[in-house]
Backbone as ProteinMPNN parsed JSONL, in Angstrom:
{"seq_chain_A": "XXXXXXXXXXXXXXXXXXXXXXXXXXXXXXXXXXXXXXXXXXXXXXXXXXXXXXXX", "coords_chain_A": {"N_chain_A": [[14.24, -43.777, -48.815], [16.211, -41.788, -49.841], [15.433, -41.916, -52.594], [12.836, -40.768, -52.538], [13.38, -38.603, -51.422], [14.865, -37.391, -53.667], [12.615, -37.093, -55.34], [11.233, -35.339, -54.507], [12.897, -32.993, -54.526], [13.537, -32.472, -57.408], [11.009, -31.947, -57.688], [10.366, -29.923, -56.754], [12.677, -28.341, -55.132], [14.836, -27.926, -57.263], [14.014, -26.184, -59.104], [14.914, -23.56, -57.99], [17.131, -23.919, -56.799], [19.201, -25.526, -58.197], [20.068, -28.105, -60.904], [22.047, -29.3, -59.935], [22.217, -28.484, -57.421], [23.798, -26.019, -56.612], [22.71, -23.716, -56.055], [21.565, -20.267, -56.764], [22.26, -17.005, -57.096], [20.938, -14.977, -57.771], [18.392, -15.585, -57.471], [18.464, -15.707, -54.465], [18.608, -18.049, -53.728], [20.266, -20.118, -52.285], [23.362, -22.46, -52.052], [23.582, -25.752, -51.843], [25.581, -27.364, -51.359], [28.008, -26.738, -50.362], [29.744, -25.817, -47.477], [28.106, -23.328, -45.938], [25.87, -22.823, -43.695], [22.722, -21.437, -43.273], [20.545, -21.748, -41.709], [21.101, -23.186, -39.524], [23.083, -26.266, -39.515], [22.234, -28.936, -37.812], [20.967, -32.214, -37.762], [17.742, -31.615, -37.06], [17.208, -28.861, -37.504], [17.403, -28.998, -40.311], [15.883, -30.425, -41.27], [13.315, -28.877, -40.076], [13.599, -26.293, -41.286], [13.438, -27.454, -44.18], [10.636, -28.664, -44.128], [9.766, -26.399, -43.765], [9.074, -24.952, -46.385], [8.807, -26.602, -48.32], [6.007, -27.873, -49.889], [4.402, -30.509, -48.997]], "CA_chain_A": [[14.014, -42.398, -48.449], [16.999, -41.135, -50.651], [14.896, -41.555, -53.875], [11.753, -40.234, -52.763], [14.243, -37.003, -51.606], [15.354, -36.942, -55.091], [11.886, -37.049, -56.197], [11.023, -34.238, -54.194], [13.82, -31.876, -54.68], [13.673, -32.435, -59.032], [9.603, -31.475, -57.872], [10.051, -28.417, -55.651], [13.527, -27.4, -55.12], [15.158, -27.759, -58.581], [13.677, -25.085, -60.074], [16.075, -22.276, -57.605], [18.278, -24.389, -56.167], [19.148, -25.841, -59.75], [20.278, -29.583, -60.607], [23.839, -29.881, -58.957], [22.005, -27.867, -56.114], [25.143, -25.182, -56.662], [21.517, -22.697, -56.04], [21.239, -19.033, -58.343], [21.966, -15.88, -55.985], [19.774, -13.725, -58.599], [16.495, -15.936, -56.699], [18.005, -15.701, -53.233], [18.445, -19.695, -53.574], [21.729, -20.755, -51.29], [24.324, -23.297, -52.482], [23.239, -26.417, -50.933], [26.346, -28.019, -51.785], [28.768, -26.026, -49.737], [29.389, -25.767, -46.015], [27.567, -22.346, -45.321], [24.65, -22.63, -43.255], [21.902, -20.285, -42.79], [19.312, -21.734, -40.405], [21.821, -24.044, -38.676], [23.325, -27.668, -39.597], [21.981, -30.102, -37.327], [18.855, -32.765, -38.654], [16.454, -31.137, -36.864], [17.236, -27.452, -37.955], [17.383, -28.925, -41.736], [14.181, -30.905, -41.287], [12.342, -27.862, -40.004], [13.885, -25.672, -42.831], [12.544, -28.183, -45.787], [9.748, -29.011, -44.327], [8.787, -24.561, -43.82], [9.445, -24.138, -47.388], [8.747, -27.657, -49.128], [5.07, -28.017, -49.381], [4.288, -31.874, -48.781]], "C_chain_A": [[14.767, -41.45, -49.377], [16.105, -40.99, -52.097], [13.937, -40.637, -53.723], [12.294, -38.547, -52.156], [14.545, -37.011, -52.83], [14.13, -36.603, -56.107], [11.068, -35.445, -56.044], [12.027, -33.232, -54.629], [13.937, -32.105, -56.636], [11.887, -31.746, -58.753], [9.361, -29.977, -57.642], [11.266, -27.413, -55.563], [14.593, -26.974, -56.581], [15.652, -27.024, -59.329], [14.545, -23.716, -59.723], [17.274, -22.918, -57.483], [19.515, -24.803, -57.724], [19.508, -27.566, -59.596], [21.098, -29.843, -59.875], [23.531, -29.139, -57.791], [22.636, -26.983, -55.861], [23.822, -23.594, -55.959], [21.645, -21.074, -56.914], [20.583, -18.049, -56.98], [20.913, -15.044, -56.364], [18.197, -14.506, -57.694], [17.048, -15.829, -55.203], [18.127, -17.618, -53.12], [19.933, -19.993, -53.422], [22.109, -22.155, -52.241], [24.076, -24.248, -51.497], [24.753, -27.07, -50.812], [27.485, -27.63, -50.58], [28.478, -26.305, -47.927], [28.74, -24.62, -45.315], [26.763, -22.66, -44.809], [23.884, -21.557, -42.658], [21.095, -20.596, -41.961], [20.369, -22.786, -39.649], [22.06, -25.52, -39.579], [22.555, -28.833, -38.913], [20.693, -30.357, -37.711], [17.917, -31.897, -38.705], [16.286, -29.341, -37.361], [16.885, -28.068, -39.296], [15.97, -29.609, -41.945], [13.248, -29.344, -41.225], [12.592, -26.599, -40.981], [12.721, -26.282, -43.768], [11.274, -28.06, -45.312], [8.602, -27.269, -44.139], [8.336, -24.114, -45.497], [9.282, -25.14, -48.26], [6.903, -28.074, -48.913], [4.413, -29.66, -49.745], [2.724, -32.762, -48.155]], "O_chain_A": [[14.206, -40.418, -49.746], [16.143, -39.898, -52.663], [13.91, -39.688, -54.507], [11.681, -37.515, -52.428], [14.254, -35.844, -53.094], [14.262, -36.091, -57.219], [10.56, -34.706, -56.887], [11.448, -32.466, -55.399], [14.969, -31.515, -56.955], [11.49, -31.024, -59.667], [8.557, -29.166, -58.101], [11.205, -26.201, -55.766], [14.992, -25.83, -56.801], [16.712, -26.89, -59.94], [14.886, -22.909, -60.588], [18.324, -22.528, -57.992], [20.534, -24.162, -57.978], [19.324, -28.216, -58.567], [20.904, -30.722, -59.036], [24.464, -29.027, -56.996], [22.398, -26.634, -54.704], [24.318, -22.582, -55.464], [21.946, -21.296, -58.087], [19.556, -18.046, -56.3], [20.128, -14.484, -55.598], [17.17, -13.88, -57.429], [16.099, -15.846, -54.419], [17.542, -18.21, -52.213], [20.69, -20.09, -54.389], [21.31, -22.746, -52.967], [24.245, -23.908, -50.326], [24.939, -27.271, -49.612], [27.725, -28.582, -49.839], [27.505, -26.764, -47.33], [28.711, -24.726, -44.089], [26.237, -23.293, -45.725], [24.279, -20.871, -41.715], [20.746, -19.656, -41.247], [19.614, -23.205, -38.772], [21.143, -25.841, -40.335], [22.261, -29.756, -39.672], [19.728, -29.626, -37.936], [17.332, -31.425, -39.68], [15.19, -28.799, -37.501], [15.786, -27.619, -39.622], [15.127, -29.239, -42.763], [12.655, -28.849, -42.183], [11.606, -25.98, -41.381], [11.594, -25.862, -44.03], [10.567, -27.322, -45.998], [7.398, -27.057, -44.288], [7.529, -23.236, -45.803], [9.636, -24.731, -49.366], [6.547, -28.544, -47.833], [3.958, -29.839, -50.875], [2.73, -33.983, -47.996]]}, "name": "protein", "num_of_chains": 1, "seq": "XXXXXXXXXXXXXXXXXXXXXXXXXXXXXXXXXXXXXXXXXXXXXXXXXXXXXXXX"}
């Protein structure tokens, strides 16, 4: 599952977020890396995040 997340996020998120995921405030693309959260922490909040905004 971990690769085919890696295959997705080099496909889709990448491009704002950037490689080290650190994300690029100029797009509005959050620091995945970090402990901030904006729609909540738990699985099911981060599932329903990716999967609003990851088109699969």
């Amino acid at each position: 599952m971990a690769a085919e997340g890696q295959k997705v996020f080099n496909t889709v998120c990448m491009a704002c977020h950037g490689l080290d995921a650190k994300g690029n405030q100029m797009l509005g693309a959050p620091n995945l890396t970090d402990n901030i959260w904006l729609y909540g922490s738990s699985r099911d909040q981060i599932q329903h995040t990716v999967a609003a905004v990851v088109p699969i």
